[in-house]
C-alpha positions as CSV (number, residue, x, y, z in Angstrom):
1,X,81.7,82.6,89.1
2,X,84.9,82.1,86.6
3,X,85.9,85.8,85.6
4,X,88.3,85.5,82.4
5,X,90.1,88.3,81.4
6,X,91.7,88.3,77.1
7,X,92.0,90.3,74.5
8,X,89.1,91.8,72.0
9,X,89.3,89.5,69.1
10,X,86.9,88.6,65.6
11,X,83.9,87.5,67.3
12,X,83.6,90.1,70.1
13,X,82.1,93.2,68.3
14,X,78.3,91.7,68.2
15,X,78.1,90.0,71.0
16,X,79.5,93.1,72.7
17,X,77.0,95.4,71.1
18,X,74.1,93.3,71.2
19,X,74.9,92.8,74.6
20,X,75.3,96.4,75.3
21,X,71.9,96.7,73.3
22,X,70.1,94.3,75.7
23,X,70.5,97.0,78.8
24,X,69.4,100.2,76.6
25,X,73.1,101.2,75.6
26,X,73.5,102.4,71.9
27,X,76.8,100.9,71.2
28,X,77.1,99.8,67.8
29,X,79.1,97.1,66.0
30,X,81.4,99.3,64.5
31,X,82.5,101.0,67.4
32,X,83.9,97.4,68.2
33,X,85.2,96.3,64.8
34,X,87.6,100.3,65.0
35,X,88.7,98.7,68.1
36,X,89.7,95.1,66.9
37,X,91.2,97.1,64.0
38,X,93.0,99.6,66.2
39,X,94.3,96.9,68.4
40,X,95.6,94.9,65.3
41,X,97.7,98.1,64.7
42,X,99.6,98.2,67.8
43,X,97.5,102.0,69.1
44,X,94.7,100.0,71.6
45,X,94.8,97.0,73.9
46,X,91.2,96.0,74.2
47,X,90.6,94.0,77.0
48,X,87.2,91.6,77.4
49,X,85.8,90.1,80.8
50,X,84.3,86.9,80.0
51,X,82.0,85.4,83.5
52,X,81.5,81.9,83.3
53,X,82.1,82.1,79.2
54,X,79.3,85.5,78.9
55,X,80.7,88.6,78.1
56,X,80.4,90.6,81.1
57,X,82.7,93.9,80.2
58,X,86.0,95.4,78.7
59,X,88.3,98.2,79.0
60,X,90.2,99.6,76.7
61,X,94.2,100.9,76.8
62,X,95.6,103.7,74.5
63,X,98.9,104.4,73.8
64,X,98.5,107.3,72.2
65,X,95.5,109.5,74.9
66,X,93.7,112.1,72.3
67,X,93.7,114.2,75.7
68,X,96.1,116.7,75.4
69,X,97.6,116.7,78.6
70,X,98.2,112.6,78.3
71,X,99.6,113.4,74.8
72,X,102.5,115.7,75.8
73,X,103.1,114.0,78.8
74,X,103.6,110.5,77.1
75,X,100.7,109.3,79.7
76,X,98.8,105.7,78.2
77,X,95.0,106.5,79.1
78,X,92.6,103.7,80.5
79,X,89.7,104.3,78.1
80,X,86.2,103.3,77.7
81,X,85.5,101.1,80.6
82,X,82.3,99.1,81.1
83,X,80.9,96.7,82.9
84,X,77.4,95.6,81.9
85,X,74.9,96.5,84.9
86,X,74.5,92.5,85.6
87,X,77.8,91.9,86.1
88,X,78.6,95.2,88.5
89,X,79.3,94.7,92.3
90,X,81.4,91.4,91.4
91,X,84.8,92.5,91.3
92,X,84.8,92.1,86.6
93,X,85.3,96.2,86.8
94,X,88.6,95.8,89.8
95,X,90.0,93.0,87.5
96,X,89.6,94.8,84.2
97,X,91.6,97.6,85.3
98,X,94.3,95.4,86.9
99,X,94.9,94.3,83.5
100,X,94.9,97.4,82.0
101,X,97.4,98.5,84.4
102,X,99.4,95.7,83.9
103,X,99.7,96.5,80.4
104,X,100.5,99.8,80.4
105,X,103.4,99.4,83.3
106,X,105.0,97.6,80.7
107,X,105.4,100.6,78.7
108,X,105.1,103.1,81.6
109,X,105.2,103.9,85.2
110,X,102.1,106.5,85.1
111,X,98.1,105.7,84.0
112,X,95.9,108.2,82.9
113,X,92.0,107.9,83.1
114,X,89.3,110.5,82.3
115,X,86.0,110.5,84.0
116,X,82.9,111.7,83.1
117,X,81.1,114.3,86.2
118,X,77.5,113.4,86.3
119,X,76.2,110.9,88.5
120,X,76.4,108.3,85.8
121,X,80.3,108.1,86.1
122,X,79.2,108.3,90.0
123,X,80.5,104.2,90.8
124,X,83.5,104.9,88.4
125,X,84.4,108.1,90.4
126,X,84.3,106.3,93.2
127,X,86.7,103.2,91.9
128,X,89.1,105.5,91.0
129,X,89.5,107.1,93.5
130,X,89.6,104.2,96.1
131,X,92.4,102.7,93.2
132,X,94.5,105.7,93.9
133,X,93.9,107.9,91.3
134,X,94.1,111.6,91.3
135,X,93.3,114.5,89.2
136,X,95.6,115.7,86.6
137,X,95.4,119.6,88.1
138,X,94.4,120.2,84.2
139,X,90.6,120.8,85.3
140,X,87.8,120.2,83.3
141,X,88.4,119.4,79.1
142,X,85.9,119.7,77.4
143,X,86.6,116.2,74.3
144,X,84.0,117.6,72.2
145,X,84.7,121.6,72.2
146,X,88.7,120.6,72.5
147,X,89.3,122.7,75.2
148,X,90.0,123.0,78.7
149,X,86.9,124.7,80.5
150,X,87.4,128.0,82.7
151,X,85.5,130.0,85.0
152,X,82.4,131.6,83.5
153,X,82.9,129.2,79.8
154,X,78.8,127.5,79.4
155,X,79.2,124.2,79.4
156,X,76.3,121.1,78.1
157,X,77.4,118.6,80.5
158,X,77.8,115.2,78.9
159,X,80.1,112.6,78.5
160,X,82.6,113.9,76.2
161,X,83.3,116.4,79.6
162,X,85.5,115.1,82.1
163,X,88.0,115.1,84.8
164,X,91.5,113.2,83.9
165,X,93.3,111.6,86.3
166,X,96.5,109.5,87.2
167,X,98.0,106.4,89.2
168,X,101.9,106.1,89.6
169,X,102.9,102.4,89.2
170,X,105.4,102.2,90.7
């Protein structure tokens, strides 16, 4: 299989959706176009894995994390990473985050990633870990709420609730 790694560009947002669309996955057109848009302006990198000329998955890189820990520490957070179920187990996911850490140790020496804690996130949990990441000692935030969780706070687990972590580049 040829695995081809580029950047988002004009006719990516409905092949990725409809793609996305194919395996039961509402992710809509627009979401794509923000991103081509975003990345035009210098705030996103938005990476596309291409296998043997199909779309297969992408990850994106933001400069500027809306976590507030990556915020204050200047940290560029690996954001949005998928792989479409097909295309899992062949190594698209390990390269697409290569890239992404390529790009961002050209602006920094530390990545940040946030990971959701249901079992859905359970194969990215485990990359991440075996990649060297490690939690931020933030605990859990809360994207939706804004907040950091603590003891005794009720929580509806979903994906805006995760566990940020980092890598040191160097």
């Amino acid at each position: 299989m040829n695995i081809h790694i580029r950047a988002l560009d004009e006719r990516d947002p409905i092949i990725i959706s409809q793609a996305f669309t194919e395996q039961g996955w509402d992710k809509p057109v627009e979401l794509y176009l923000r991103y081509l848009e975003e990345q035009k302006q210098g705030t996103r990198v938005s990476l596309v894995a291409e296998a043997d000329h199909q779309f297969a998955g992408y990850v994106n890189v933001l400069w500027h994390s809306h976590y507030p820990f990556f915020q204050d520490q200047g940290i560029p957070e690996i954001n949005d990473f998928n792989v479409l179920i097909k295309y899992r187990r062949q190594g698209i996911g390990s390269m697409l985050m290569n890239r992404a850490e390529e790009v961002i140790k050209e602006r920094s020496d530390v990545a940040g990633i946030g990971v959701g804690l249901f079992s859905d996130y359970g194969h990215a949990q485990i990359l991440y870990a075996k990649r060297g990441y490690v939690p931020d000692g933030q605990g859990i935030y809360d994207g939706h709420g804004h907040k950091y969780l603590r003891y005794g706070d009720p929580l509806v687990v979903n994906d805006d609730v995760a566990l940020y972590l980092t890598k040191s580049l160097t």
